[in-house]
Structure formats: C-alpha cells, structure tokens
mmCIF file of the N, C-alpha and C atoms, coordinates in Angstrom:
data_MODEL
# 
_entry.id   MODEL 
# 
loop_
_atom_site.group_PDB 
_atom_site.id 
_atom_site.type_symbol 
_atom_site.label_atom_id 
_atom_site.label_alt_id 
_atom_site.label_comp_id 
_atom_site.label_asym_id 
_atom_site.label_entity_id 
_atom_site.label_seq_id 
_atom_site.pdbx_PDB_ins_code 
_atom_site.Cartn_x 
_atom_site.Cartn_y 
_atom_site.Cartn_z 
_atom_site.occupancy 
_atom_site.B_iso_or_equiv 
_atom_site.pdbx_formal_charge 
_atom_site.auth_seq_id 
_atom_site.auth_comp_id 
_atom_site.auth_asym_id 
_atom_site.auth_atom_id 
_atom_site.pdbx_PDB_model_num 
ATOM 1   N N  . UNK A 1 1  ? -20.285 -5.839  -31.258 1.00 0.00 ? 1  UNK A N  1 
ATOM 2   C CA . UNK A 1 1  ? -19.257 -4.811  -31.200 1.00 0.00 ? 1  UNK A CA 1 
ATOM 3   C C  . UNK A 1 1  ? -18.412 -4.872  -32.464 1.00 0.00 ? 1  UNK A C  1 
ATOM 4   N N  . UNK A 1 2  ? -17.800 -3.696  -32.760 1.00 0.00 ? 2  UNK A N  1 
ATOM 5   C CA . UNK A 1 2  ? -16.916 -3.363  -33.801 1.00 0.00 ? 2  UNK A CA 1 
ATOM 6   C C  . UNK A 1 2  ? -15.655 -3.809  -33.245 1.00 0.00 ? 2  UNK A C  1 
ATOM 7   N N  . UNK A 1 3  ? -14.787 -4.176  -34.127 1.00 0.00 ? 3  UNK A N  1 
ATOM 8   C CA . UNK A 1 3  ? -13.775 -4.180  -34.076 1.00 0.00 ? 3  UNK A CA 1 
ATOM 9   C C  . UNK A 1 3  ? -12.702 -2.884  -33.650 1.00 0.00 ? 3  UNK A C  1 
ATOM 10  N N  . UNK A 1 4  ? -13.126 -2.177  -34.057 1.00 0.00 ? 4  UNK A N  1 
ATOM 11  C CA . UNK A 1 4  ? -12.790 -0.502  -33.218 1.00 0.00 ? 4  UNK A CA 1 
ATOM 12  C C  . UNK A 1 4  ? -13.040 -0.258  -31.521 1.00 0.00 ? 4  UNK A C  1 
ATOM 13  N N  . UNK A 1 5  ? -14.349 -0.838  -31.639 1.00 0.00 ? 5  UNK A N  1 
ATOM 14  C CA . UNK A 1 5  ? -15.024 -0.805  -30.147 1.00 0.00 ? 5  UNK A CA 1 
ATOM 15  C C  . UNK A 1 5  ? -13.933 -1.725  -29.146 1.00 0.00 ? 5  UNK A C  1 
ATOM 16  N N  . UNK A 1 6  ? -13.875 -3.381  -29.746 1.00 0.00 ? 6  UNK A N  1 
ATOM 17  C CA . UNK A 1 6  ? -12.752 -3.710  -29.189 1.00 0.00 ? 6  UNK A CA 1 
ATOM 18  C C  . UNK A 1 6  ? -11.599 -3.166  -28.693 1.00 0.00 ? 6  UNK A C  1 
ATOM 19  N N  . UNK A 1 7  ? -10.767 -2.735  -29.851 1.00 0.00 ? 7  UNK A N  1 
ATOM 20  C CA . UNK A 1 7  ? -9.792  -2.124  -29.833 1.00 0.00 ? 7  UNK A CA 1 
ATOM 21  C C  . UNK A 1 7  ? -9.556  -1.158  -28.426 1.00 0.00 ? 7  UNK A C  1 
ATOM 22  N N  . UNK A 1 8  ? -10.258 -0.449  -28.415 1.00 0.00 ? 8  UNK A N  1 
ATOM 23  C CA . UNK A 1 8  ? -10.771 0.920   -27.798 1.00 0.00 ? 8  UNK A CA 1 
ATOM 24  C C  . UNK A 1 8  ? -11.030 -0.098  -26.211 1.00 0.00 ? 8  UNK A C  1 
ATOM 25  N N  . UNK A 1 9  ? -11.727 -0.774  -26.318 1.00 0.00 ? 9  UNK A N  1 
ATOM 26  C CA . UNK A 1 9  ? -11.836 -1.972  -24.972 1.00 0.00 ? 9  UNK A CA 1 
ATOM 27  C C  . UNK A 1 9  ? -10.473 -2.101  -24.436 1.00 0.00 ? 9  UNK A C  1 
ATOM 28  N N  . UNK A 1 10 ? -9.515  -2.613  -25.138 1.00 0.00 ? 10 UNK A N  1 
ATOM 29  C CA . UNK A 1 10 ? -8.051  -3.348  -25.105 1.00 0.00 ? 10 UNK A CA 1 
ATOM 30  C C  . UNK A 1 10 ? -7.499  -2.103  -24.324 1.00 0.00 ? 10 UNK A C  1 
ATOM 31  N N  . UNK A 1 11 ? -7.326  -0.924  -25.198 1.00 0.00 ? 11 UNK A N  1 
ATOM 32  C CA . UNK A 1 11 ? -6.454  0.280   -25.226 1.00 0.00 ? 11 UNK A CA 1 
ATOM 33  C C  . UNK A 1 11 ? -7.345  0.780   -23.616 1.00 0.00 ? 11 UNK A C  1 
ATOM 34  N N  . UNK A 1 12 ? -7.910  0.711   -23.133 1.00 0.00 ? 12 UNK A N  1 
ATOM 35  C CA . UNK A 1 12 ? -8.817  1.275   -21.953 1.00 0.00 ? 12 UNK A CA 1 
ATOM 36  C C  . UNK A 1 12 ? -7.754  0.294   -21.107 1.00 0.00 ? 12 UNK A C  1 
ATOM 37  N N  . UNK A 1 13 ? -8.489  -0.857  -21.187 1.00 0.00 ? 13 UNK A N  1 
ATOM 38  C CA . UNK A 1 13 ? -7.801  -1.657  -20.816 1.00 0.00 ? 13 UNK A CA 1 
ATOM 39  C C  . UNK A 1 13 ? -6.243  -1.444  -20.157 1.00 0.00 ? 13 UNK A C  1 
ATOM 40  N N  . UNK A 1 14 ? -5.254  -1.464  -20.972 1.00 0.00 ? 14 UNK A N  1 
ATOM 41  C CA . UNK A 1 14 ? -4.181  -1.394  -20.873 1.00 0.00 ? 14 UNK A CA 1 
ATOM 42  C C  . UNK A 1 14 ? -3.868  0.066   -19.674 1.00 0.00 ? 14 UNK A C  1 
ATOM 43  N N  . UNK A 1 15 ? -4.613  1.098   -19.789 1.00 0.00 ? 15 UNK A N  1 
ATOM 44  C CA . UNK A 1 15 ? -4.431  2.297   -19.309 1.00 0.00 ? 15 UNK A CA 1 
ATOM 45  C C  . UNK A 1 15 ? -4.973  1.514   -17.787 1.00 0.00 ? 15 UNK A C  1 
ATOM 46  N N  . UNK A 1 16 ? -5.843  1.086   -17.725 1.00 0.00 ? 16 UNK A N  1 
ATOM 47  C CA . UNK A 1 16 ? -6.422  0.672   -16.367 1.00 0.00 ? 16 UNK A CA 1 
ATOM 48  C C  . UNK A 1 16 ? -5.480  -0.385  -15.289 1.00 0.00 ? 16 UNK A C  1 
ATOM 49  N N  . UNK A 1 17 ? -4.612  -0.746  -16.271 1.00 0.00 ? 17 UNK A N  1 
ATOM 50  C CA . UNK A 1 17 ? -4.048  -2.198  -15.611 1.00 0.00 ? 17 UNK A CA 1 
ATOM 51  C C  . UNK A 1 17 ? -2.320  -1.053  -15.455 1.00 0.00 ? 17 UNK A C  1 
ATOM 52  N N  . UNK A 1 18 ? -2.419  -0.334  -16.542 1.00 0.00 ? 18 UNK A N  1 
ATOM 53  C CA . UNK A 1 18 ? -1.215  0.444   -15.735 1.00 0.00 ? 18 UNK A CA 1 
ATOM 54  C C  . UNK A 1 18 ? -1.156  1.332   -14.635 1.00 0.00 ? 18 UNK A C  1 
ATOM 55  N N  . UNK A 1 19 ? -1.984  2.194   -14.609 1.00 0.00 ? 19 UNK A N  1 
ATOM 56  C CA . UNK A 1 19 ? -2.754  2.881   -13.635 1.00 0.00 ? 19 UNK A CA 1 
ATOM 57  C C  . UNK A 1 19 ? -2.723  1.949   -11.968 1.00 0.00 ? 19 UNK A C  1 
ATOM 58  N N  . UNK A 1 20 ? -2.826  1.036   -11.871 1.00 0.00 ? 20 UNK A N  1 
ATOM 59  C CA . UNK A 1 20 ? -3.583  -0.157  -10.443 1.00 0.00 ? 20 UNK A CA 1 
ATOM 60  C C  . UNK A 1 20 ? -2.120  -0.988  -10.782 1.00 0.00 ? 20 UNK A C  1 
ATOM 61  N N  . UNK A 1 21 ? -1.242  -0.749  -11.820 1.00 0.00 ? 21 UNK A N  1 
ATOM 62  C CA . UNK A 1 21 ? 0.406   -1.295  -11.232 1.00 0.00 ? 21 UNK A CA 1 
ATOM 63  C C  . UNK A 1 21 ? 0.717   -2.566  -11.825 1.00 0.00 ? 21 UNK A C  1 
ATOM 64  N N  . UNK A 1 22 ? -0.421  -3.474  -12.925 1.00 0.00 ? 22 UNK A N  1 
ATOM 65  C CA . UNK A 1 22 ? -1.100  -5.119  -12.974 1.00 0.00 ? 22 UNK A CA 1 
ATOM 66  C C  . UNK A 1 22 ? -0.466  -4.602  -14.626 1.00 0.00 ? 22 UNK A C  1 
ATOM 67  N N  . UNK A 1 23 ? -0.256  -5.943  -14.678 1.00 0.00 ? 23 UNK A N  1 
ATOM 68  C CA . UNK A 1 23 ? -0.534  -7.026  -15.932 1.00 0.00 ? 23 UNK A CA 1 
ATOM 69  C C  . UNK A 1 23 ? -1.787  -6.960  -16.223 1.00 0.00 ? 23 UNK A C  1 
ATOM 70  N N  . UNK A 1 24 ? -2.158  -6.397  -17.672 1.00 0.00 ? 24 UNK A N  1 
ATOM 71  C CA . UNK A 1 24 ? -3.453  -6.422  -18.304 1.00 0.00 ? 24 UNK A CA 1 
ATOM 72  C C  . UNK A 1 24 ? -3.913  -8.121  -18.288 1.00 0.00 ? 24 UNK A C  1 
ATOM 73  N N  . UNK A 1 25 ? -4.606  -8.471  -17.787 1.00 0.00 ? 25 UNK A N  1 
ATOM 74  C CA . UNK A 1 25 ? -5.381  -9.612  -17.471 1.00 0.00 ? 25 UNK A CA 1 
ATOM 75  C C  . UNK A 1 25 ? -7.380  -9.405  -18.103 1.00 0.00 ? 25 UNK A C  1 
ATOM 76  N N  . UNK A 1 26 ? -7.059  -11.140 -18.513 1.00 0.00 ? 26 UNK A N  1 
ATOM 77  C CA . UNK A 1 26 ? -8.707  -11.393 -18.457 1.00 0.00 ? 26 UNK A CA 1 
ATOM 78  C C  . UNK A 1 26 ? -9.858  -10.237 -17.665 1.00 0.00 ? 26 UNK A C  1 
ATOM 79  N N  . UNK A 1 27 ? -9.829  -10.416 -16.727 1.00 0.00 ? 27 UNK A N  1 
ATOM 80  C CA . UNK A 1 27 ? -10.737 -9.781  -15.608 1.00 0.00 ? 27 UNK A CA 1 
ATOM 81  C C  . UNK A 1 27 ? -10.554 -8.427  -16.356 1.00 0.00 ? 27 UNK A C  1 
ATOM 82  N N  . UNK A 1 28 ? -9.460  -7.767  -16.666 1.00 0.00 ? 28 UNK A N  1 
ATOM 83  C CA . UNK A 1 28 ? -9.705  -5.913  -16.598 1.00 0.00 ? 28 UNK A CA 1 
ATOM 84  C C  . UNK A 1 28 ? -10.106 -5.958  -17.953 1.00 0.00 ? 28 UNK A C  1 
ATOM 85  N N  . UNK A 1 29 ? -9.871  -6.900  -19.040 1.00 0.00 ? 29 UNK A N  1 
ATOM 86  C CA . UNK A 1 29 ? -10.486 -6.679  -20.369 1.00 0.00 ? 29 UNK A CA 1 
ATOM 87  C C  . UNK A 1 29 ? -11.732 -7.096  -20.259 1.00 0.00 ? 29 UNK A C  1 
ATOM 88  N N  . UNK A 1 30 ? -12.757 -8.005  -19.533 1.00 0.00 ? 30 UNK A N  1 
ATOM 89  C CA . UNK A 1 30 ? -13.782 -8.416  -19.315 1.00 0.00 ? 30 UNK A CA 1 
ATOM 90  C C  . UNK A 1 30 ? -14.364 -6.946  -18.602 1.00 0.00 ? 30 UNK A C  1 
ATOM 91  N N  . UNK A 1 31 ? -13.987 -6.488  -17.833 1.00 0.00 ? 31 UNK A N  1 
ATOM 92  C CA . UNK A 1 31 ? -14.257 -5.243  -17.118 1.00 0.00 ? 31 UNK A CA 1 
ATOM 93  C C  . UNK A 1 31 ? -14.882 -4.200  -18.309 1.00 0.00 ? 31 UNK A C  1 
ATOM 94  N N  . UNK A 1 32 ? -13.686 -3.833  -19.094 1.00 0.00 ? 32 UNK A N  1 
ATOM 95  C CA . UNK A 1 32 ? -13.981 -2.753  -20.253 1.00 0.00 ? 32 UNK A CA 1 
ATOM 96  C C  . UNK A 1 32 ? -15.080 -3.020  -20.970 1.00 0.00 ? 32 UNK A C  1 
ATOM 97  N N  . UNK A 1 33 ? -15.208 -4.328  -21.577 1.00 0.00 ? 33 UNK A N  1 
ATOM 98  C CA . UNK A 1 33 ? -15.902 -4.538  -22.378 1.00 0.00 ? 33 UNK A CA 1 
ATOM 99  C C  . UNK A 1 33 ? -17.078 -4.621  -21.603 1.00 0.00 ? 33 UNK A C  1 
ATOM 100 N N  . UNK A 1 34 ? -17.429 -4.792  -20.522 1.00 0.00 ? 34 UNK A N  1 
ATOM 101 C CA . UNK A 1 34 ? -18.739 -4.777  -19.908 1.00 0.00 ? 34 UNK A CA 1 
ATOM 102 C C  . UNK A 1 34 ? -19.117 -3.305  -19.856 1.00 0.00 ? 34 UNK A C  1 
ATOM 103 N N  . UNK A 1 35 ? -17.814 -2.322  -19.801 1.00 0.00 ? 35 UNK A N  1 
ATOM 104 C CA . UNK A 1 35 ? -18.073 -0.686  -19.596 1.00 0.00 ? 35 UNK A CA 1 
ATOM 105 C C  . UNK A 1 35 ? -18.300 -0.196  -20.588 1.00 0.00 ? 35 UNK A C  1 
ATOM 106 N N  . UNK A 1 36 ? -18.460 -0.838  -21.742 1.00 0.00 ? 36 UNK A N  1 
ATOM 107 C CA . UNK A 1 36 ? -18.448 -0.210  -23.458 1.00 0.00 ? 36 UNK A CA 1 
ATOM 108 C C  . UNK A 1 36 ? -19.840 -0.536  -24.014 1.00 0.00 ? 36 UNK A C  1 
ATOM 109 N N  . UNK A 1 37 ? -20.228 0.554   -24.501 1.00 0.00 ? 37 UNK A N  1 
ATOM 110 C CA . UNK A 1 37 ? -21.758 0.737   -24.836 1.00 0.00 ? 37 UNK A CA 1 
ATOM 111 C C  . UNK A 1 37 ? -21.617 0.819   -26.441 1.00 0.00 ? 37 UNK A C  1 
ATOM 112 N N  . UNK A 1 38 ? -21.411 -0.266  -27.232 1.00 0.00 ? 38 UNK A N  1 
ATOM 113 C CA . UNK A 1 38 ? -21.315 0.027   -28.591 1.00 0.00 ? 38 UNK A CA 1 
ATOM 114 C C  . UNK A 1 38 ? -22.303 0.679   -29.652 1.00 0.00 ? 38 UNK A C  1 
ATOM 115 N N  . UNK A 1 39 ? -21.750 1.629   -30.535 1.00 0.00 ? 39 UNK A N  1 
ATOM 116 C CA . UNK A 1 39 ? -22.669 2.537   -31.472 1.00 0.00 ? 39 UNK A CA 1 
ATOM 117 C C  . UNK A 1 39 ? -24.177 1.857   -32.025 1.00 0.00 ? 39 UNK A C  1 
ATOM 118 N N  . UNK A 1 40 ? -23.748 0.228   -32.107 1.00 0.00 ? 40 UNK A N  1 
ATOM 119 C CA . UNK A 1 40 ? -25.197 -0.115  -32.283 1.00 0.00 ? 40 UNK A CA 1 
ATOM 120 C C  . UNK A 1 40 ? -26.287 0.214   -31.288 1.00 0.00 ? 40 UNK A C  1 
ATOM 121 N N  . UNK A 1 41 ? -26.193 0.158   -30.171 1.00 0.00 ? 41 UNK A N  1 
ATOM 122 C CA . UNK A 1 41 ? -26.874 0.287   -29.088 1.00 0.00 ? 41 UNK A CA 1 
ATOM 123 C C  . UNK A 1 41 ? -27.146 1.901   -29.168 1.00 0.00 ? 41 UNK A C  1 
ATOM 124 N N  . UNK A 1 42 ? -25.867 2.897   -28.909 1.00 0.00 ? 42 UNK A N  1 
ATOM 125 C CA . UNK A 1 42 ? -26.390 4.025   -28.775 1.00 0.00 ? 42 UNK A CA 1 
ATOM 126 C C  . UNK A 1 42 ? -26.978 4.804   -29.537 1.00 0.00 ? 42 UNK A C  1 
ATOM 127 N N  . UNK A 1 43 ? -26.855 4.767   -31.022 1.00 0.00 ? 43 UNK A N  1 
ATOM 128 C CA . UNK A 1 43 ? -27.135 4.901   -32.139 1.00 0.00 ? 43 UNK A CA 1 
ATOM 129 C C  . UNK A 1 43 ? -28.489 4.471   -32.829 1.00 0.00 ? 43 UNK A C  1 
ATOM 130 N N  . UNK A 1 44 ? -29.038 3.254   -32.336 1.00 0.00 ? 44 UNK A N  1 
ATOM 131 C CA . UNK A 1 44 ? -30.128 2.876   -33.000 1.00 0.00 ? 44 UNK A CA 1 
ATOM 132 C C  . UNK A 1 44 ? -30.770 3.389   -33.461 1.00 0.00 ? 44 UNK A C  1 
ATOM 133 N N  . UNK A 1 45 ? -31.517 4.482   -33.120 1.00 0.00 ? 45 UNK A N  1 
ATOM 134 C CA . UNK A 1 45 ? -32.127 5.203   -33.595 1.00 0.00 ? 45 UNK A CA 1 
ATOM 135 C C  . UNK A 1 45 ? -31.940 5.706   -35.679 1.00 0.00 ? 45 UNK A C  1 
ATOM 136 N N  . UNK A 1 46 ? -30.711 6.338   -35.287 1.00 0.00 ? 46 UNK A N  1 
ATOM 137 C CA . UNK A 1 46 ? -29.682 6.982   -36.396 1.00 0.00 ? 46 UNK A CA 1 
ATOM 138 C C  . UNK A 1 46 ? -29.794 5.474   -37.395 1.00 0.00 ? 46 UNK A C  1 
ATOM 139 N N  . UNK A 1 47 ? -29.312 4.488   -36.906 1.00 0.00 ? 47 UNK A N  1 
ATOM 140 C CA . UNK A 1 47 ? -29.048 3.465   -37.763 1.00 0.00 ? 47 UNK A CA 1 
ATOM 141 C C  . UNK A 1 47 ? -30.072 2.616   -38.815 1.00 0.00 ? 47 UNK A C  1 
ATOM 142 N N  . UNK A 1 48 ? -31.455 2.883   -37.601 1.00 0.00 ? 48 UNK A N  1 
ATOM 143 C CA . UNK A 1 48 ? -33.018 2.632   -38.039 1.00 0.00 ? 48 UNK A CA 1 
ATOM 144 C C  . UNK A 1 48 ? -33.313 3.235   -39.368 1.00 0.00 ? 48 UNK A C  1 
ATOM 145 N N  . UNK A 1 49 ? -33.000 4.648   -39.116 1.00 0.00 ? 49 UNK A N  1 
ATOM 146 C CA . UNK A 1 49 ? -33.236 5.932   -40.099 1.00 0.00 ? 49 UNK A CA 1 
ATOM 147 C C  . UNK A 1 49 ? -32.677 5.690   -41.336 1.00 0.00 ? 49 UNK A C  1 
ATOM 148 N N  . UNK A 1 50 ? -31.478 5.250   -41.563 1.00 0.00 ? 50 UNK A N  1 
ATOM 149 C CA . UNK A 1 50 ? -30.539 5.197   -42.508 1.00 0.00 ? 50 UNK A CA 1 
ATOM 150 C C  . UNK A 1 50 ? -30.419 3.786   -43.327 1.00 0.00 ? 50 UNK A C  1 
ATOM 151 N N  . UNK A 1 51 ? -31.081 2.887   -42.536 1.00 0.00 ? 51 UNK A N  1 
ATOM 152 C CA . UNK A 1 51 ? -31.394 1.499   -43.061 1.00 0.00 ? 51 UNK A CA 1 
ATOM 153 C C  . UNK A 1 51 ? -33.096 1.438   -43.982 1.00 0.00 ? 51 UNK A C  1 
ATOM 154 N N  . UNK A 1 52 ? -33.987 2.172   -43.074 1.00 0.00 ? 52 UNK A N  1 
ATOM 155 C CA . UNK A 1 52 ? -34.937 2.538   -43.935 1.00 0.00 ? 52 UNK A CA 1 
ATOM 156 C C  . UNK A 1 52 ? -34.378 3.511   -45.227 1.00 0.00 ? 52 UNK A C  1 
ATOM 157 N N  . UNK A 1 53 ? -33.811 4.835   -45.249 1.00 0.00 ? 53 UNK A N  1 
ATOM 158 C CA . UNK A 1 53 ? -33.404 5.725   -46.022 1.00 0.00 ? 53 UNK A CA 1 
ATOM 159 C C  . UNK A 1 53 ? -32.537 4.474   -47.325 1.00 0.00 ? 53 UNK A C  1 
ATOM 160 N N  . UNK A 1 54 ? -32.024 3.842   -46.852 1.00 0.00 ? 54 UNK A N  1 
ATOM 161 C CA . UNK A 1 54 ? -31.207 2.893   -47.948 1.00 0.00 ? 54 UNK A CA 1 
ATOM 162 C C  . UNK A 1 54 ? -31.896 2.026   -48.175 1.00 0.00 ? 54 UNK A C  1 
ATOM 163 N N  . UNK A 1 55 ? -33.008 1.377   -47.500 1.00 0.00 ? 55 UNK A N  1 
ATOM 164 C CA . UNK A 1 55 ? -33.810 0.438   -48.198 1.00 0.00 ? 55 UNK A CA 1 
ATOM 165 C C  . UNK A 1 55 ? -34.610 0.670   -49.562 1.00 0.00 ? 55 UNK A C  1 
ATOM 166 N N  . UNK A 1 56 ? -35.106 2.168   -49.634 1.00 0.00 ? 56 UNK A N  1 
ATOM 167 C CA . UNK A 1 56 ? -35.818 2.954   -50.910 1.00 0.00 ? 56 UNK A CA 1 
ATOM 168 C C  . UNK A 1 56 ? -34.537 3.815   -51.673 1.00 0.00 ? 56 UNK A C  1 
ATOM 169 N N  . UNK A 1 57 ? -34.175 3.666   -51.492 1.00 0.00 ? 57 UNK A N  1 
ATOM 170 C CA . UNK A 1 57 ? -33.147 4.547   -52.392 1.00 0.00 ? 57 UNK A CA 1 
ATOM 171 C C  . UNK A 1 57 ? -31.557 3.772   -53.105 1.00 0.00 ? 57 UNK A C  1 
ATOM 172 N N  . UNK A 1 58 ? -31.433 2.669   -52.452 1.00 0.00 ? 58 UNK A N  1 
ATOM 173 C CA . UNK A 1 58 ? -30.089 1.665   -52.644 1.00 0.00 ? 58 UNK A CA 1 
ATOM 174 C C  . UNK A 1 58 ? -30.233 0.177   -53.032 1.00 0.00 ? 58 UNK A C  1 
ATOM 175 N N  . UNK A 1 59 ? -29.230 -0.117  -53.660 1.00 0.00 ? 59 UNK A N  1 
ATOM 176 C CA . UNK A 1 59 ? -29.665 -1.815  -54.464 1.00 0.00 ? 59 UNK A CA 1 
ATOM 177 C C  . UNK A 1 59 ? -28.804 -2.163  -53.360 1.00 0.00 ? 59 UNK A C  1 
ATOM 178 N N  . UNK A 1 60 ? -29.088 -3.418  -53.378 1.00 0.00 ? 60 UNK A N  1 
ATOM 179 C CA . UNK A 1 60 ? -29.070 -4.495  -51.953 1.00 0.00 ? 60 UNK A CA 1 
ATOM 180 C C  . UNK A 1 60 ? -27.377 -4.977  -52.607 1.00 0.00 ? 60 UNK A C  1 
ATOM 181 N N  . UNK A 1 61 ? -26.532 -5.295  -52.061 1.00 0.00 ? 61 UNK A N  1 
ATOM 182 C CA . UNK A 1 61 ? -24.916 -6.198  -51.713 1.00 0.00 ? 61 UNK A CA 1 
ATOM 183 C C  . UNK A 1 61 ? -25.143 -7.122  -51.691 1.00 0.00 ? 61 UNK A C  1 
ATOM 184 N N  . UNK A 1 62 ? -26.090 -7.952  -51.359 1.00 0.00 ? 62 UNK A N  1 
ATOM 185 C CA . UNK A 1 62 ? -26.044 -9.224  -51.399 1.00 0.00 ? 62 UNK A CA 1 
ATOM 186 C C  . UNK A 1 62 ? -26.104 -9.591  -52.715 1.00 0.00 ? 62 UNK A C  1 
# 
C-alpha cells in the first residue's frame, strides 16, 4: 500500500469510529485496511503495460 492508501485507511477510519460513537481504535483501522483494495492490485494490468512501455523506451534509476 501507498502511503495515500493509508491515509485514506486512517481518514475512513476516523469517519467509522465517529459514526458507531468510539474512539478510533486498532480494530476499526485494522478493519479499513482489510476493506482497501490498493491500486497495485486493481490496476495491474495498467501497471504491467507501463512497466513494459518504460522498460523499451526509459533508462533505468537505479
């Protein structure tokens, strides 16, 4: 997960634990993050494409 994705976990989070009346706790951030499907996952595809596309066309960062 991204650091965004987190974020976005937390901020869910917080809405959920206000919502049910609670103190954002372990359990409801463990909750989110089990409910969060990060862009690597949904994306793969897209990401496959664009890693090949940059493998022939881009000099390597390392």
């Amino acid at each position: 997960m991204s650091g965004a994705e987190i974020e976005q976990a937390v901020v869910s989070g917080l809405y959920t634990a206000f919502a049910a009346g609670k103190e954002l706790d372990t359990a409801i951030l463990l909750h989110e993050l089990a409910q969060t499907r990060p862009l690597s996952v949904t994306m793969a595809e897209r990401i496959a494409t664009l890693r090949q596309w940059a493998a022939e066309r881009c000099v390597s960062a390392d």
